[in-house]
Wavefront OBJ file of the C-alpha trace (Angstrom):
o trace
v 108.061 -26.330 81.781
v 111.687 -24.994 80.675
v 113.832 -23.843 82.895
v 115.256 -20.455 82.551
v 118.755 -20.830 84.210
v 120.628 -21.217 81.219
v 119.102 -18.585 79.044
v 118.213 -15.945 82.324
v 118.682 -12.750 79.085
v 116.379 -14.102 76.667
v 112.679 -12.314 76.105
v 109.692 -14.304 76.350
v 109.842 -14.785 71.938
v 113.210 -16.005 72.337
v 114.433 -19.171 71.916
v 111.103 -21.150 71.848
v 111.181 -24.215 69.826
v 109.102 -24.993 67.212
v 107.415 -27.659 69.338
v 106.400 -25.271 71.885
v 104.598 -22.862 68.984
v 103.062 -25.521 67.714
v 101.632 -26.755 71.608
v 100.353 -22.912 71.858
v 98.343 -22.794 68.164
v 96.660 -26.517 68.727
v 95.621 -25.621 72.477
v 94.562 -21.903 70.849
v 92.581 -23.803 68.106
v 90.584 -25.649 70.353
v 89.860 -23.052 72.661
v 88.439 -20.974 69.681
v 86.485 -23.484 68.930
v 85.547 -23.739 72.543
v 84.429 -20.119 72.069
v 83.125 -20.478 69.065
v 80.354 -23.178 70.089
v 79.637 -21.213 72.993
v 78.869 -17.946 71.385
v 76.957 -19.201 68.143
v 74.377 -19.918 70.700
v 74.210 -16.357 71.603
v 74.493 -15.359 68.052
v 71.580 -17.251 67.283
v 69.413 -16.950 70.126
v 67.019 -14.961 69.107
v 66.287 -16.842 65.890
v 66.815 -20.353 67.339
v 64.526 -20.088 70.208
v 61.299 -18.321 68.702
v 61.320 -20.736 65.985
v 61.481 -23.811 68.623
v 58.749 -21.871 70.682
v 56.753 -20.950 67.721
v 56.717 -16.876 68.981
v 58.029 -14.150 67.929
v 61.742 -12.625 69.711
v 60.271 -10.651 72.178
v 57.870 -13.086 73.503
v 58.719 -13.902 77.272
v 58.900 -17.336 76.721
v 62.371 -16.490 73.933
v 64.100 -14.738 77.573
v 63.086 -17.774 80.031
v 63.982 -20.851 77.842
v 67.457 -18.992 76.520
v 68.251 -18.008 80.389
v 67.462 -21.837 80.971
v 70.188 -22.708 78.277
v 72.284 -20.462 79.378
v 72.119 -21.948 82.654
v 72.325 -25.283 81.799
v 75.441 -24.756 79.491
v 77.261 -23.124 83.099
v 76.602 -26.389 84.601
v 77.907 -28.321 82.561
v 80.952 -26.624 81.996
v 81.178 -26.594 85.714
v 80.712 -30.728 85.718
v 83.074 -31.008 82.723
v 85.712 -28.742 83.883
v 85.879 -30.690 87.008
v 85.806 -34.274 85.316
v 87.563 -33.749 82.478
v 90.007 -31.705 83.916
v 91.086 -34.847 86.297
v 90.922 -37.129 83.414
v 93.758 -35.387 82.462
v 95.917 -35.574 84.973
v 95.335 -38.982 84.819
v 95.151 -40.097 81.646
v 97.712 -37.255 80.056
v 96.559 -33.742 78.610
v 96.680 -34.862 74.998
v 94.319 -37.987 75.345
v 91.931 -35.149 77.305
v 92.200 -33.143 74.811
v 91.599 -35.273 71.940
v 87.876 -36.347 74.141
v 86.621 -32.701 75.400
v 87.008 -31.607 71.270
v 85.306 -34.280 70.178
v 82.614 -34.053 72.759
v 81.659 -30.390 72.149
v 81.744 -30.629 68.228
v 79.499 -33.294 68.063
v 76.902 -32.195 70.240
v 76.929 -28.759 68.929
v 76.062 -30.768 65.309
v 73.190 -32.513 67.210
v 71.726 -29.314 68.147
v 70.887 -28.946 64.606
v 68.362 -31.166 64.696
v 66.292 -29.806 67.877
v 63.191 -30.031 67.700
v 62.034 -28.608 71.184
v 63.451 -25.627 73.183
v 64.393 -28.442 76.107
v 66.354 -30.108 73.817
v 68.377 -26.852 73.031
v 68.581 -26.652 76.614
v 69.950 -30.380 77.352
v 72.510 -30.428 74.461
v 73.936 -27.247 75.516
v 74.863 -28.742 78.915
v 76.835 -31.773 76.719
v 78.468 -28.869 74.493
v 79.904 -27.235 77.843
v 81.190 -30.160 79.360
v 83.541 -30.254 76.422
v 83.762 -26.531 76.531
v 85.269 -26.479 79.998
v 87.250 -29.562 79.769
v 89.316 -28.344 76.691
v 90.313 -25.618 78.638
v 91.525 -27.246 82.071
v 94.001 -29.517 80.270
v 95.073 -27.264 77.356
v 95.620 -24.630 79.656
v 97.879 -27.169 81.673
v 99.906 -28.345 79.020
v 100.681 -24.439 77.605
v 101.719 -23.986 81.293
v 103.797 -26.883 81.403
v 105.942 -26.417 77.842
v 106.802 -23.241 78.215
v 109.733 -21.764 80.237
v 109.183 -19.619 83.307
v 109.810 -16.029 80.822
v 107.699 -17.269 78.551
v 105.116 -18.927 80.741
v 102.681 -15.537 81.926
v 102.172 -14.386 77.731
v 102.142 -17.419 76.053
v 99.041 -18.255 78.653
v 97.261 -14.808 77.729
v 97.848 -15.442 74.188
v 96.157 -19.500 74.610
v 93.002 -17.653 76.480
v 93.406 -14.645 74.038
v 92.737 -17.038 71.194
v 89.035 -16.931 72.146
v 88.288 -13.506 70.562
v 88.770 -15.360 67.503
v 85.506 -18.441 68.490
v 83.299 -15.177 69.275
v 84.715 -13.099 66.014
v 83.645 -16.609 64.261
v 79.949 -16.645 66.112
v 80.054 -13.203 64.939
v 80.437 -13.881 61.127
v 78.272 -17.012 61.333
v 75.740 -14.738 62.731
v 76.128 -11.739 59.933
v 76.502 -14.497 57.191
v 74.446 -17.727 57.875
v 71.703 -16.887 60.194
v 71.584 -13.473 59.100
v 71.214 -14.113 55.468
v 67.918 -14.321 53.954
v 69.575 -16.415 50.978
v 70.609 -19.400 53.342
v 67.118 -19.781 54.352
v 65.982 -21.022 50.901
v 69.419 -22.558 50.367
v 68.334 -25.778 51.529
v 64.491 -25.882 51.457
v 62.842 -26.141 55.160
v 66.315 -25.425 57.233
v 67.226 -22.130 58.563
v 70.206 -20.767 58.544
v 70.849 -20.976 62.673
v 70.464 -24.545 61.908
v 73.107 -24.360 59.600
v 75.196 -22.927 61.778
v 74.928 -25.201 65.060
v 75.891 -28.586 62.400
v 79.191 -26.064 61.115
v 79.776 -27.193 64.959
v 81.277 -30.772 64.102
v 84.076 -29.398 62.196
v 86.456 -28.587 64.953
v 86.391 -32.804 65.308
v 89.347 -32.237 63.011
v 91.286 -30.589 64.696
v 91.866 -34.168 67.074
v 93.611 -35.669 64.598
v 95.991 -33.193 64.543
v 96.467 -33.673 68.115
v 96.865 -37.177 68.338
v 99.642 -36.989 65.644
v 101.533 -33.981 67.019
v 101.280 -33.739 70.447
v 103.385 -35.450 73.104
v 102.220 -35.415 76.863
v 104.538 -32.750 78.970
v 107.693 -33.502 80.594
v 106.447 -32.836 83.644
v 103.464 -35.380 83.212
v 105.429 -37.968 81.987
v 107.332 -37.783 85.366
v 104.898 -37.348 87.784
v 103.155 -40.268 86.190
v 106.277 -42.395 86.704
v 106.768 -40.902 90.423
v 103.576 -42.117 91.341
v 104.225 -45.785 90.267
v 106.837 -46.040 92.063
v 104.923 -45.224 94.993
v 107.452 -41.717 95.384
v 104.057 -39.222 95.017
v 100.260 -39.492 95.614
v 97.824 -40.355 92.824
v 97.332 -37.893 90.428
v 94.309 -35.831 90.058
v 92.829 -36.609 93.864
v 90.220 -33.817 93.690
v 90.226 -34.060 97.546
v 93.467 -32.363 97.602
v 92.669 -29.433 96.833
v 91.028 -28.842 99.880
v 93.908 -29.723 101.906
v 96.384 -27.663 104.273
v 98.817 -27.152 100.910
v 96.796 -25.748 98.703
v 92.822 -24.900 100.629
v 93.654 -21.058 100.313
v 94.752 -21.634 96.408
v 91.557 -23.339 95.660
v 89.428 -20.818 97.863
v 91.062 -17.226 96.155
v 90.964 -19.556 92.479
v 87.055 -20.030 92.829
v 86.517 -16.678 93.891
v 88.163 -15.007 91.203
v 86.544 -17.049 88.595
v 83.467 -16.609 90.332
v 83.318 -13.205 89.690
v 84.684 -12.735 86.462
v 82.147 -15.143 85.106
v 78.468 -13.655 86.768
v 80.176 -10.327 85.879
v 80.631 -11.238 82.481
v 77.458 -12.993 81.778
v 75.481 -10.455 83.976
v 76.694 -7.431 82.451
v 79.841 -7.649 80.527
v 77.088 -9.757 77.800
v 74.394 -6.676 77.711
v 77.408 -3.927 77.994
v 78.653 -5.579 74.463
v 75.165 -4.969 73.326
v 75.211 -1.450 73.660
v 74.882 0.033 69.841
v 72.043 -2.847 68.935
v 69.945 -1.453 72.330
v 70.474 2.117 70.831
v 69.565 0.894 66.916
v 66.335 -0.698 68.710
v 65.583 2.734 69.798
v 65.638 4.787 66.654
v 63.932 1.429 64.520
v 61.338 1.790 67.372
v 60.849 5.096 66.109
v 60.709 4.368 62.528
v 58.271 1.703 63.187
v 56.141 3.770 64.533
v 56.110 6.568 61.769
v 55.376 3.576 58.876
v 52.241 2.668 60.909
v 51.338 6.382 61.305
v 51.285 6.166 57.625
v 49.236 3.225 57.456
v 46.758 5.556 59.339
v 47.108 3.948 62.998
v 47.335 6.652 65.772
v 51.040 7.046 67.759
v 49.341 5.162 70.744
v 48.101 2.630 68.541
v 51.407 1.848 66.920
v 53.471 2.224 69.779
v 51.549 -0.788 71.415
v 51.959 -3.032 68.131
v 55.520 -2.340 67.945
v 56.122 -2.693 71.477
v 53.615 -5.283 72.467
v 53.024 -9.346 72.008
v 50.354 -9.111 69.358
v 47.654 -10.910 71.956
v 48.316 -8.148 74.399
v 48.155 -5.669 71.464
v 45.307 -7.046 70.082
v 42.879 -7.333 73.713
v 44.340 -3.734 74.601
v 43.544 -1.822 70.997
v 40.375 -4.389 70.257
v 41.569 -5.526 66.752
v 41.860 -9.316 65.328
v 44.770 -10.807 66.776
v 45.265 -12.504 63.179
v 45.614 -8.585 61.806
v 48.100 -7.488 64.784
v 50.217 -10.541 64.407
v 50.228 -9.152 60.210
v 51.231 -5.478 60.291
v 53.816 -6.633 63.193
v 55.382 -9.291 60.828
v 55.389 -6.576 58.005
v 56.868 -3.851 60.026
v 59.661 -6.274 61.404
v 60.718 -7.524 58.254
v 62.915 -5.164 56.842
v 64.632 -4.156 60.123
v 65.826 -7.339 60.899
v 68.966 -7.597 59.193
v 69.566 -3.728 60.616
v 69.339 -4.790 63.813
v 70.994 -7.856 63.272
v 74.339 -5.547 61.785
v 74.214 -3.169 64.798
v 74.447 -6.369 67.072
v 77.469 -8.063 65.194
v 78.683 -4.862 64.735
v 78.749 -4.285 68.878
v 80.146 -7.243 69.705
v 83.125 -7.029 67.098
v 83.945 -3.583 68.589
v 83.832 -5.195 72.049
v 85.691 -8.385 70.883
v 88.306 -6.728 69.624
v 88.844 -4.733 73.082
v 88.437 -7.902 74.854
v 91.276 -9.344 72.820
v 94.112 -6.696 73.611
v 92.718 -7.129 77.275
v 93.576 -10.541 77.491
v 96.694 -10.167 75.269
v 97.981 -8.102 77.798
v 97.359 -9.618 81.114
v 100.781 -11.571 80.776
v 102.600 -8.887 80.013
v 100.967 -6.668 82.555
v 101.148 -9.092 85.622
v 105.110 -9.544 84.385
v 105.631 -5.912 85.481
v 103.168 -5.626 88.313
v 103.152 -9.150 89.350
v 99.910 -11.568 89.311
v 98.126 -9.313 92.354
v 98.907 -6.038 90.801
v 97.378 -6.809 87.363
v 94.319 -8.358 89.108
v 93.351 -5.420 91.154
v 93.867 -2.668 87.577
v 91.824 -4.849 85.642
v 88.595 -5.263 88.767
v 89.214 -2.009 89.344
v 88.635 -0.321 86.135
v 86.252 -2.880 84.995
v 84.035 -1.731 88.317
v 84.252 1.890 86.630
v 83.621 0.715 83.027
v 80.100 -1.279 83.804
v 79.143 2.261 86.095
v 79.727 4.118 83.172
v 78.564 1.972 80.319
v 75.051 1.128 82.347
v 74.040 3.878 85.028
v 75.562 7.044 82.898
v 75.950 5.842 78.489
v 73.121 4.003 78.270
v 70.466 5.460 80.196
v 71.860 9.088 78.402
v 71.577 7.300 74.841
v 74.568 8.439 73.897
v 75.541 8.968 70.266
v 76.264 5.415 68.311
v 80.198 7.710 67.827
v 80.734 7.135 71.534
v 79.891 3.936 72.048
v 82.559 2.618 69.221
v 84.971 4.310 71.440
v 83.666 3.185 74.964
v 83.283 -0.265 73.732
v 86.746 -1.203 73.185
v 87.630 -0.364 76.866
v 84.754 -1.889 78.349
v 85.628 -4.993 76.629
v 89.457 -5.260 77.266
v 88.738 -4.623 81.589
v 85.681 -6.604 81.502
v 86.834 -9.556 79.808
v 90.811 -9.218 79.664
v 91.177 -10.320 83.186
v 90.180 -13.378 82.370
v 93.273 -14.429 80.900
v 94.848 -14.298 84.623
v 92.998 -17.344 85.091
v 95.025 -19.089 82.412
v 97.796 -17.769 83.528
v 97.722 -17.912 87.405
v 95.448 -21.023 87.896
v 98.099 -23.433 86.392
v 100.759 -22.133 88.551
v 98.928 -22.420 91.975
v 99.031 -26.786 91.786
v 101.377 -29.267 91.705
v 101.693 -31.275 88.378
v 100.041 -34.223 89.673
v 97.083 -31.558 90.915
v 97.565 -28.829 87.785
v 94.749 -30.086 85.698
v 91.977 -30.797 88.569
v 93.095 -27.158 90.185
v 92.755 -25.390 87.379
v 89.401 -26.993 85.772
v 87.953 -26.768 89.150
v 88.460 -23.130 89.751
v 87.719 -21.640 86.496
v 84.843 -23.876 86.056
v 82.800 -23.419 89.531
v 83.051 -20.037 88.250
v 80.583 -21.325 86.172
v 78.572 -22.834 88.654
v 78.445 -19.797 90.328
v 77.045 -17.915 87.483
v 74.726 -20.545 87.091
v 73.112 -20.145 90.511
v 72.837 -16.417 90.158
v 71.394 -17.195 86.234
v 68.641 -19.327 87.812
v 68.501 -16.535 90.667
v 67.646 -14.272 88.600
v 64.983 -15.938 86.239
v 62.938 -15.270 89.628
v 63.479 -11.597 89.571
v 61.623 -8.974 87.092
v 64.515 -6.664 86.703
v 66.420 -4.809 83.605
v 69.928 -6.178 82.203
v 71.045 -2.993 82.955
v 69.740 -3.303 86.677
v 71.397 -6.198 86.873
v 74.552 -5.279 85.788
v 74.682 -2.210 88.174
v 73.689 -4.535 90.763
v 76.612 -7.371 90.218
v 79.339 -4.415 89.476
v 80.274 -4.087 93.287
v 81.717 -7.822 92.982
v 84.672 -5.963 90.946
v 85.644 -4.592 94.338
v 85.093 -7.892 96.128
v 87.190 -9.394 94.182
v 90.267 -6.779 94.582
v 89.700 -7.919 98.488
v 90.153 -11.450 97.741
v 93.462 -10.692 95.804
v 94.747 -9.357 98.678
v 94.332 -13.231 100.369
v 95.913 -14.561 97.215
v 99.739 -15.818 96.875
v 102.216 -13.812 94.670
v 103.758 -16.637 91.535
v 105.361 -13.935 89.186
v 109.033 -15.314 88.351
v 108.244 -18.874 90.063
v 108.727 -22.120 88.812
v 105.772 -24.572 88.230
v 105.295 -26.524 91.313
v 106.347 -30.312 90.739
l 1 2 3 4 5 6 7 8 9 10 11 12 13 14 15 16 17 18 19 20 21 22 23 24 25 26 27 28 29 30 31 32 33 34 35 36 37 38 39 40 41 42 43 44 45 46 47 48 49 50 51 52 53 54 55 56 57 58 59 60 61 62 63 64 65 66 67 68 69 70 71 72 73 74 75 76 77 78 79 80 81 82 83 84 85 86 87 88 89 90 91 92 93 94 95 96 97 98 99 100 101 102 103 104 105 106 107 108 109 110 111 112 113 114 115 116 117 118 119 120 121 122 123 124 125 126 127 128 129 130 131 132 133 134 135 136 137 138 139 140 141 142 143 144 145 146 147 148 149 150 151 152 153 154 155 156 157 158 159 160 161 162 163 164 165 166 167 168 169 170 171 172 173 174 175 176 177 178 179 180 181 182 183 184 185 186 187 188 189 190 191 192 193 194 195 196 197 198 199 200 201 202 203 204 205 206 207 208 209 210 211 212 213 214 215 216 217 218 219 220 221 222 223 224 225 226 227 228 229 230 231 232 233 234 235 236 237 238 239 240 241 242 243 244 245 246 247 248 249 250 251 252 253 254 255 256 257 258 259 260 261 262 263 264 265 266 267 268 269 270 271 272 273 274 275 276 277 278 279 280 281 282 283 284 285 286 287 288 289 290 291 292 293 294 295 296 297 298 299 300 301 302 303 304 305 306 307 308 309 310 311 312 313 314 315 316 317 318 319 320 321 322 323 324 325 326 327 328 329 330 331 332 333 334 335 336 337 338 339 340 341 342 343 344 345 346 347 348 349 350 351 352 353 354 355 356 357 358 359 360 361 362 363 364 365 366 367 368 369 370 371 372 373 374 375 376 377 378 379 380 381 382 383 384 385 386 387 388 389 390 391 392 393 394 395 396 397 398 399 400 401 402 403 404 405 406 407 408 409 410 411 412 413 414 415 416 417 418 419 420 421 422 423 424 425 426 427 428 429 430 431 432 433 434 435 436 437 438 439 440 441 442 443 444 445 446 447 448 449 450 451 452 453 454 455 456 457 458 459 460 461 462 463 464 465 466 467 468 469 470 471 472 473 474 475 476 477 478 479 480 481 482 483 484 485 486 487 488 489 490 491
């Protein structure tokens, strides 16, 4: 970290060196990539999964195994968050860095070659240990470059970065598992399989690290204060639980907590929204082909909404010739569907993006607190409106592209205060284990109410209206939480 007492005039653009750009775009790559191995699993979800399960997408089993991944990939972003993020403040951020890359490209390649849905489950726990990792110590060492002006946007523009990892899932979803082409492309592999061993090229990217980067300043000292016996060991998880810096670590975890199961219990169906209406009107159109083929409306309205067993004991036809005319109507809607989906999430992403942008600027003018509470507090109004008012209404596909935007940049922009705030509540010897450990028991959190939840019949949207009152929660536990806007790092 720079100081700022020789340059108090300057704007936050001003005057940074062309080491401290190139410390942002390396920490930004990674974390795209981050995002980028952790979204191609949702872009490819409902093509990975049925083919491991041998059933169709709307089989049951598709939903229970892909909550169990999702699940499992929480954890272990919670474990590697945690481990790696103390690794780092031992062993220096770059070295870290260099280890949590490696570790998430390569076992995103190896999920290429699952064979069984439990091994998609298993290697997405390995993927998210490197997932959260990366973060904890890149988000350190943007923190600890940059001066105190600088400090708030460069760390919205590092956690920013992500939009580009899911705008990335995004294409690789519209262009390799949603191209029929790539299927015959290499005889026998799909194109989600395609996809998940793309996953190894971020590996790269550590080789750029290990030549470029340097560890901080700050680092470099606290390492040598500790040998001299002048500080206590670096990266003691059990301080954060002390007197010093208990209340830090409490109002960290919370906030994390509930930005995650918000976002992966509604802010993930909300960006949904124009694929849940295109199901709708290809649910129609489904139905009027078969009412052609000379089925009545209550016949083809079980086939198309039915698992063709069910279909099949309930309208006393061959399962063989259920299973058929399902495959047949499905086929050319498919890569419809698959459109409207990208198509959602891209609107959504891009909302997101500005979101997070912002947060620096934002909590520069109304201080770390003040942008916390706008962002839970519109967010709270955004997932009322999206799920108990939008949806339900079916709303024209015209006011969704303009809803989505929003919804995305409160739902998901305030999760750049993390990047920015976390970093800024420890000490340098602590900055690393702090930060991994709140951001990523937010995980853990998320992955208690994922697993809750698998126990529980109940709609996405139900769920989302039922996790939306956290918003408010968490504008009470900003109230708890210290004030860092114009400090220095803490040494």
């Amino acid at each position: 970290m720079v100081s700022d007492s020789k340059q108090p005039s300057l704007r936050w653009y001003e005057g940074i060196t062309g080491y401290q750009w190139l410390v942002l775009t390396i920490a930004s790559l990674g974390w795209i990539f981050d995002i980028f191995e952790g979204q191609y699993f949702v872009a490819s979800m409902r093509d990975a999964m049925p083919a491991l399960l041998g059933v169709l997408p709307d089989d049951p089993l598709v939903s229970n195994w892909n909550d169990r991944a999702f699940g499992s990939f929480l954890l272990g972003g919670a474990f590697g968050g945690v481990l790696f993020g103390m690794l780092g403040d031992k062993i220096g951020r770059s070295k870290t860095m260099i280890i949590t890359i490696l570790f998430y490209s390569l076992f995103t390649c190896v999920t290429a070659f699952a064979q069984e849905p439990w091994h998609m489950v298993l290697l997405r726990f390995f993927v998210a240990m490197g997932v959260g990792g990366e973060w904890a110590v890149a988000s350190a060492m943007v923190a600890e470059v940059m001066p105190n002006r600088s400090r708030p946007v460069m760390s919205s523009i590092f956690h920013a970065s992500s939009v580009f990892g899911t705008l990335l899932a995004v294409a690789a979803g519209a262009w390799i598992i949603g191209n029929p082409a790539l299927d015959t492309l290499i005889p026998g592999v799909p194109g989600w399989r395609v996809g998940f061993a793309l996953g190894v090229l971020p590996a790269i990217l550590t080789l750029f690290v290990r030549w470029k980067l340097r560890e901080p300043e700050q680092w470099t000292k606290s390492k040598q204060l500790e040998a001299e016996g002048k500080a206590p060991a670096r990266g003691r998880i059990s301080e954060l639980f002390d007197q010093v810096n208990l209340r830090n670590t409490l109002v960290g975890v919370s906030l994390s907590s509930i930005g995650l199961v918000t976002f992966w219990g509604g802010h993930i169906y909300g960006k949904n929204a124009l694929l849940r209406l295109k199901q709708g009107e290809v649910k129609i159109l489904k139905v009027e082909q078969l009412q052609r083929q000379g089925y009545t409306v209550e016949q083809a309205e079980v086939i198309v909404t039915k698992l063709p067993a069910r279909a099949s004991a309930e309208l006393k036809l061959p399962e063989a010739e259920v299973k058929k005319v399902r495959e047949d109507v499905d086929a050319p809607y498919k890569p419809v569907l698959k459109q409207a989906e990208m198509t959602s999430m891209t609107l959504n992403t891009i909302g997101g993006g500005l979101g997070l942008v912002l947060f620096g600027t934002i909590s520069t003018y109304l201080g770390r607190k003040g942008a916390f509470v706008l962002y839970h507090v519109v967010a709270f109004v955004m997932m009322l409106l999206m799920f108990q008012v939008l949806l339900p209404m079916q709303v024209s596909a015209t006011v969704l592209t303009i809803v989505l935007p929003v919804f995305g940049f409160f739902t998901l922009g305030m999760h750049a205060g993390y990047a920015v705030y976390f970093p800024e509540l420890y000490p340098t010897r602590l900055r690393g284990t702090g930060a991994g450990f709140c951001f990523n028991m937010g995980r853990l959190a998320t992955a208690a109410a994922f697993f809750g939840f698998f126990y529980v019949s109940i709609t996405p949207e139900a769920k989302a209206l039922w996790l939306s009152p956290l918003y408010l929660v968490g504008v009470v536990v900003i109230l708890f939480a210290r004030e860092t806007r114009g400090t220095d790092l803490r040494e």
